[in-house]
C-alpha positions as CSV (number, residue, x, y, z in Angstrom):
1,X,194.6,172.2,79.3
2,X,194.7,170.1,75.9
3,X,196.6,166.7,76.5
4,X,198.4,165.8,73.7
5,X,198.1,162.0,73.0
6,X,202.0,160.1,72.3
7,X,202.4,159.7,69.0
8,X,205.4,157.7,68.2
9,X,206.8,159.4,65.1
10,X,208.0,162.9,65.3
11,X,208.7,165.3,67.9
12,X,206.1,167.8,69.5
13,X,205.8,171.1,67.8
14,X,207.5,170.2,65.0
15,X,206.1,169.4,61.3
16,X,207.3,166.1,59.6
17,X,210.2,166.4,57.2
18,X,210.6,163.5,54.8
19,X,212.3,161.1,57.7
20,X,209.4,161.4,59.6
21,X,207.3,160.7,57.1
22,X,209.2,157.8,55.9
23,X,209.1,156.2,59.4
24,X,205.3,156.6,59.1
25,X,205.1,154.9,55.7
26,X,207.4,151.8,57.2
27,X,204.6,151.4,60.0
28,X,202.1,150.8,57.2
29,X,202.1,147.3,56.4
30,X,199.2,145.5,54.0
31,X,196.3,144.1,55.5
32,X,193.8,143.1,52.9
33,X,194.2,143.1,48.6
34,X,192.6,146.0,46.4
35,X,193.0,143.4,43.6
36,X,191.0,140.5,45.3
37,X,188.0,143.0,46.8
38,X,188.0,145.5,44.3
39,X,189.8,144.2,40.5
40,X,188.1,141.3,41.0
41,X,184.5,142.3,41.4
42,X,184.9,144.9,38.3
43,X,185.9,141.9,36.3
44,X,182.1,140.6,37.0
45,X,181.0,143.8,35.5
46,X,182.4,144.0,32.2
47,X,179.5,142.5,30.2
48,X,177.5,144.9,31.6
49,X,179.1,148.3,32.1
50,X,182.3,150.0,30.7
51,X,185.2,149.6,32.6
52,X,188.4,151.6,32.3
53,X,191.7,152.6,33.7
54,X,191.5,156.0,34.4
55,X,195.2,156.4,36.0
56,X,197.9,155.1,37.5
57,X,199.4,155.7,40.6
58,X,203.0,155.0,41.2
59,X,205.1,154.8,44.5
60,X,208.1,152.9,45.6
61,X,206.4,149.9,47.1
62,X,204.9,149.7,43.6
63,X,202.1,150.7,41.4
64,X,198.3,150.6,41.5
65,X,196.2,150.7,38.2
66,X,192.7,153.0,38.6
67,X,189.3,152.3,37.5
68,X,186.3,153.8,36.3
69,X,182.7,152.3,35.1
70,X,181.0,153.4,32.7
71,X,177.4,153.2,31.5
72,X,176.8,151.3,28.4
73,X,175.9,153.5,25.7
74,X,176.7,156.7,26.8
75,X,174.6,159.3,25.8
76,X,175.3,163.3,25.8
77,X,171.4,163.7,26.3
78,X,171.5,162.2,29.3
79,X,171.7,163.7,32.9
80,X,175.2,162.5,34.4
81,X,175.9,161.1,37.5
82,X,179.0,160.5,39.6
83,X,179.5,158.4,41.7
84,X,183.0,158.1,44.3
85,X,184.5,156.1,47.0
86,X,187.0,154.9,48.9
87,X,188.6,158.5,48.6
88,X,189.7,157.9,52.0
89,X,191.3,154.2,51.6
90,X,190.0,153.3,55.2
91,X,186.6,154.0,54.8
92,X,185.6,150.5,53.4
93,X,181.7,150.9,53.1
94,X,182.7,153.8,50.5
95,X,184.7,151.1,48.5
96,X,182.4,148.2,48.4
97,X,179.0,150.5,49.0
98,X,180.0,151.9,45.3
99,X,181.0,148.4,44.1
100,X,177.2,147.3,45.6
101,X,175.4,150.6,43.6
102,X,176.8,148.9,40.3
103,X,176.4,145.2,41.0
104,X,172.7,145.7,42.1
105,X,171.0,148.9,41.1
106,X,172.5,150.6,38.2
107,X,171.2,148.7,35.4
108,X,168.0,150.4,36.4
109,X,169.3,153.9,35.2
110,X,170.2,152.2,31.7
111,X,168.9,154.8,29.1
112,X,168.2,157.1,32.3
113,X,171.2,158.7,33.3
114,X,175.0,157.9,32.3
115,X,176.5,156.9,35.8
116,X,180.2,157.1,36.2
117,X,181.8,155.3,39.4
118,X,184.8,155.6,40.4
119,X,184.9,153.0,43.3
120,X,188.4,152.9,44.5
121,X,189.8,156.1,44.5
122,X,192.8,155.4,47.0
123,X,193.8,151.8,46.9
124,X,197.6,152.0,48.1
125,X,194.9,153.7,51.7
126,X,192.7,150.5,50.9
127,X,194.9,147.7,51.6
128,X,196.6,149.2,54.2
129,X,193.6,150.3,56.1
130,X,194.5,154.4,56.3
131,X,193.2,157.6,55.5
132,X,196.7,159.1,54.0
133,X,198.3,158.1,50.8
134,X,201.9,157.0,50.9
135,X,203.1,160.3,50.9
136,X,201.3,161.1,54.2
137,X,199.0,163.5,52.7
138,X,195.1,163.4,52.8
139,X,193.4,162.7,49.0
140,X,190.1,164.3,50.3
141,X,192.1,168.1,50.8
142,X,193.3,167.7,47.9
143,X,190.9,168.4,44.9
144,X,192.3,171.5,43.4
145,X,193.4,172.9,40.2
146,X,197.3,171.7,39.7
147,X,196.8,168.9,42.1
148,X,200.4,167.0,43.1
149,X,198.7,164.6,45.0
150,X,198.4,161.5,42.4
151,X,194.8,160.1,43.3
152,X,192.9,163.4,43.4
153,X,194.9,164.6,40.1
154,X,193.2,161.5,38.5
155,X,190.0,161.9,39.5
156,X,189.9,165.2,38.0
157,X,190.9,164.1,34.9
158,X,188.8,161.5,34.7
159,X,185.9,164.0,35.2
160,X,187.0,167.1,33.5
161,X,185.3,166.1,30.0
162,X,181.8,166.5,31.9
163,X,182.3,168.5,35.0
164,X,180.0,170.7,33.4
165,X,177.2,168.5,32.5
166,X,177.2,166.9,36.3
167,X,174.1,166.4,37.7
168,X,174.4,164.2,40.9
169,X,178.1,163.5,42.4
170,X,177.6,161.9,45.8
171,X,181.5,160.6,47.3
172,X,181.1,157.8,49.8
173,X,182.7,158.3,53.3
174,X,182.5,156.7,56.7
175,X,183.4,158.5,60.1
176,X,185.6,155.9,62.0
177,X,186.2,155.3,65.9
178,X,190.2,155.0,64.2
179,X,189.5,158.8,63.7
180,X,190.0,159.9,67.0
181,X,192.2,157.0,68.1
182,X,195.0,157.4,64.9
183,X,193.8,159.9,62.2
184,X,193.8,163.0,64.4
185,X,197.0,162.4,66.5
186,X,198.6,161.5,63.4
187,X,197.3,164.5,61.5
188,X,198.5,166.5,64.7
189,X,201.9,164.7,65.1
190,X,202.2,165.9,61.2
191,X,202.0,169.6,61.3
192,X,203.4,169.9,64.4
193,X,200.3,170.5,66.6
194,X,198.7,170.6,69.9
195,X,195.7,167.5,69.4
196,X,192.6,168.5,69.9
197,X,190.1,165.9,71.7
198,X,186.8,165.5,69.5
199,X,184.1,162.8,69.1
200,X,182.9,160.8,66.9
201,X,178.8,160.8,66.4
202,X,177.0,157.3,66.4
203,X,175.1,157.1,63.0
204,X,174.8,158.1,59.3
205,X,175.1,162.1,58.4
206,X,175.7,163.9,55.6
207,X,178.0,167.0,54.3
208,X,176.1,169.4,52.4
209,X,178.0,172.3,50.2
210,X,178.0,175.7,52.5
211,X,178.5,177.4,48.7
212,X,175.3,175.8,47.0
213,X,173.7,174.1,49.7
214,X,170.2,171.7,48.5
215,X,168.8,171.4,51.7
216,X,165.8,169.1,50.5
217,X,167.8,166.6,48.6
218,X,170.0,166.2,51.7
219,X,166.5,165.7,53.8
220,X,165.6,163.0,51.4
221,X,168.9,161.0,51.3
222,X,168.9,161.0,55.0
223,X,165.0,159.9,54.9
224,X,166.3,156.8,52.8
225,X,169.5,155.7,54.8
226,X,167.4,156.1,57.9
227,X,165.2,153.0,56.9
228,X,168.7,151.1,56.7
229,X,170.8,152.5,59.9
230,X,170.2,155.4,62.5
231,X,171.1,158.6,61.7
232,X,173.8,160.6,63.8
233,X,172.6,163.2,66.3
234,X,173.9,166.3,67.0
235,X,176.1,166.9,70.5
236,X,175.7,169.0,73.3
237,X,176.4,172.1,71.3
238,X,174.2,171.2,68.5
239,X,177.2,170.2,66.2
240,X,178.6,167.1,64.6
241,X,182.3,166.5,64.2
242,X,182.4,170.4,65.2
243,X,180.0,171.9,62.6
244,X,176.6,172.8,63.6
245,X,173.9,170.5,62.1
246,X,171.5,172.3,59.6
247,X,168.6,169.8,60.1
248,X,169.0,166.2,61.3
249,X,171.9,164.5,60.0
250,X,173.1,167.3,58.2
251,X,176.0,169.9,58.3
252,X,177.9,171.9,55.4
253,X,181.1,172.6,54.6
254,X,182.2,174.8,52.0
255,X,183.3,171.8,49.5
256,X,185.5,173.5,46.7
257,X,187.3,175.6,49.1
258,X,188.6,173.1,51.1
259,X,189.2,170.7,48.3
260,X,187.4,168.2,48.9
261,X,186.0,165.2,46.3
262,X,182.6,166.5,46.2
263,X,183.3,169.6,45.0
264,X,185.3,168.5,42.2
265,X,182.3,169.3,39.4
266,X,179.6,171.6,38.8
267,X,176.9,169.5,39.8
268,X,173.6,171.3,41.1
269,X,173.4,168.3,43.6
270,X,176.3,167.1,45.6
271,X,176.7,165.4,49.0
272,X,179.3,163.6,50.7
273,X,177.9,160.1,52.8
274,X,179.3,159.6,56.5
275,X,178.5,156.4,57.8
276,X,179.3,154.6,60.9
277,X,181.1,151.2,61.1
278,X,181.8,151.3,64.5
279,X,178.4,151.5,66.2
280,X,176.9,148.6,68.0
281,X,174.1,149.3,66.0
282,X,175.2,148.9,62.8
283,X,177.0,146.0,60.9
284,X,179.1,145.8,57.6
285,X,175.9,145.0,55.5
286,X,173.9,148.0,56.9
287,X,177.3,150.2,56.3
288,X,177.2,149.1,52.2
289,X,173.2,149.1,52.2
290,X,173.4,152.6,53.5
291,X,175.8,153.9,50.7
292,X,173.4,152.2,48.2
293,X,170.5,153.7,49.5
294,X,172.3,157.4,49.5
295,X,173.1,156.6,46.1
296,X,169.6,155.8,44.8
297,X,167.5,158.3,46.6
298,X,170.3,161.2,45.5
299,X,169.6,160.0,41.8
300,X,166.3,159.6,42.0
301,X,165.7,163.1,43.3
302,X,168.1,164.8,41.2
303,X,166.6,163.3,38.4
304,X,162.8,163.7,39.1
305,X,163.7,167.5,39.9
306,X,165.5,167.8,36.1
307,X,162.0,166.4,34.7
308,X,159.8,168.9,36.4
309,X,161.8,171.4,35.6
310,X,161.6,170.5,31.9
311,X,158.0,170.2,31.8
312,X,157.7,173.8,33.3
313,X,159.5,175.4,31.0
314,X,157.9,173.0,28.0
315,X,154.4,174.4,29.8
């Protein structure tokens, strides 16, 4: 028998209607400033990167500008990389991880690779510590043509000039212990549904593309973030979070289907990070470094594959 957990908004069976969901919203209160952890720090990196609003997003409770960085002197000869976080507001290793990338390893690509980072997808989510946006509705199922959903439809404009030409796009999550806790029973609570009792798996994994899957990037990504924080093992029936795990630390989802950010270009290589804050094991610092490390070792292999495949077809 499935025990539904109280949720205190709603009533059981029954899908939210725009009450609901504004009872929700009022429960949402600020705890922490997307201008002081995240404007702030991209005001740093002006004299070094390109850094422009991409969007706005606009709710009652007021607006949030977007922003994107850009490599200096953009080149169309160059492989193109995207990078994405805080999709998920909540997820705060996504946010500053991507923030980290910038500060302290990209001006190693310069004349390499154009890198585009976008490192604050959902900030109205940031600053109030949640995985929705202010309409209740989840940015990361919501990457698809005709998007209403006002952080995802500015992502995709921001990238539709060279979804094509997309090399790497790696999207920055975490898993959360909140996820089983709030997420779910609120996600339940929302469409009316019985909740469903899962886990949550201690350590770093990753979500490959079912569609295109690159099985050996995602083994060297993982190889990376495991010298900077465990990686997750599988449960009891060889899954994590309910998917079976294709090799250690690694499941697949079918990305574009379920609209989700990493499926959002045509990029040969594409992953989406999961750390995890929670573990005893683990600490803020680790979280971030983890995200930087995924970041590097995605670009580095993406990139050193592009070469050899040029110099076989120049051979």
């Amino acid at each position: 028998m499935t025990i539904r957990p109280f949720y205190p908004i709603g009533t059981p069976g029954q899908c939210w209607g725009d009450v609901e969901i504004a009872a929700w919203r009022s429960r949402q209160s600020l705890q922490r400033s997307y201008a002081a952890d995240v404007l702030r720090r991209l005001d740093d990196l002006r004299t070094q990167f390109d850094v422009a609003e991409y969007g706005r997003l606009e709710y009652p409770s007021g607006s949030y500008l977007l922003f994107a960085i850009r490599s200096h002197g953009w080149r169309d000869d160059l492989p193109t990389v995207l990078v994405t976080g805080g999709v998920h507001g909540y997820e705060t290793s996504g946010v500053h991880g991507a923030l980290q990338f910038v500060e302290t390893k990209a001006a190693g690509y310069a004349g390499r690779a154009n890198l585009l980072v976008a490192p604050c997808v959902s900030p109205w989510g940031y600053e109030r510590i949640h995985r929705w946006n202010a309409n209740a509705v989840d940015p990361n199922r919501s990457f698809h043509e005709h998007s209403t959903v006002q952080e995802s439809a500015a992502v995709m404009r921001l990238v539709a000039p060279v979804r094509e030409r997309m090399l790497v796009h790696i999207d920055l999550h975490e898993t959360t212990d909140s996820d089983e806790s709030e997420f779910r029973p609120a996600l339940a609570a929302r469409d009316g549904k019985a909740f469903e009792p899962g886990g949550i798996p201690d350590g770093f994994y990753l979500v490959d593309d079912s569609a295109h899957p690159q099985p050996e990037f995602q083994r060297v990504i993982i190889e990376a973030v495991a010298r900077v924080t465990h990686i997750a093992p599988a449960d009891e029936r060889g899954a994590i979070i309910g998917s079976p795990m294709v090799a250690p630390g690694i499941i697949q989802y079918p990305l574009r289907q379920l609209g989700l950010c990493a499926g959002i270009t045509d990029a040969p290589y594409k992953t989406t990070t999961e750390v995890y804050p929670d573990s005893p094991r683990a600490t803020p610092a680790q979280c971030n470094a983890a995200q930087v490390a995924a970041v590097c070792a995605a670009i580095d292999f993406a990139m050193a594959q592009r070469a050899a495949s040029a110099a076989h077809v120049d051979a």
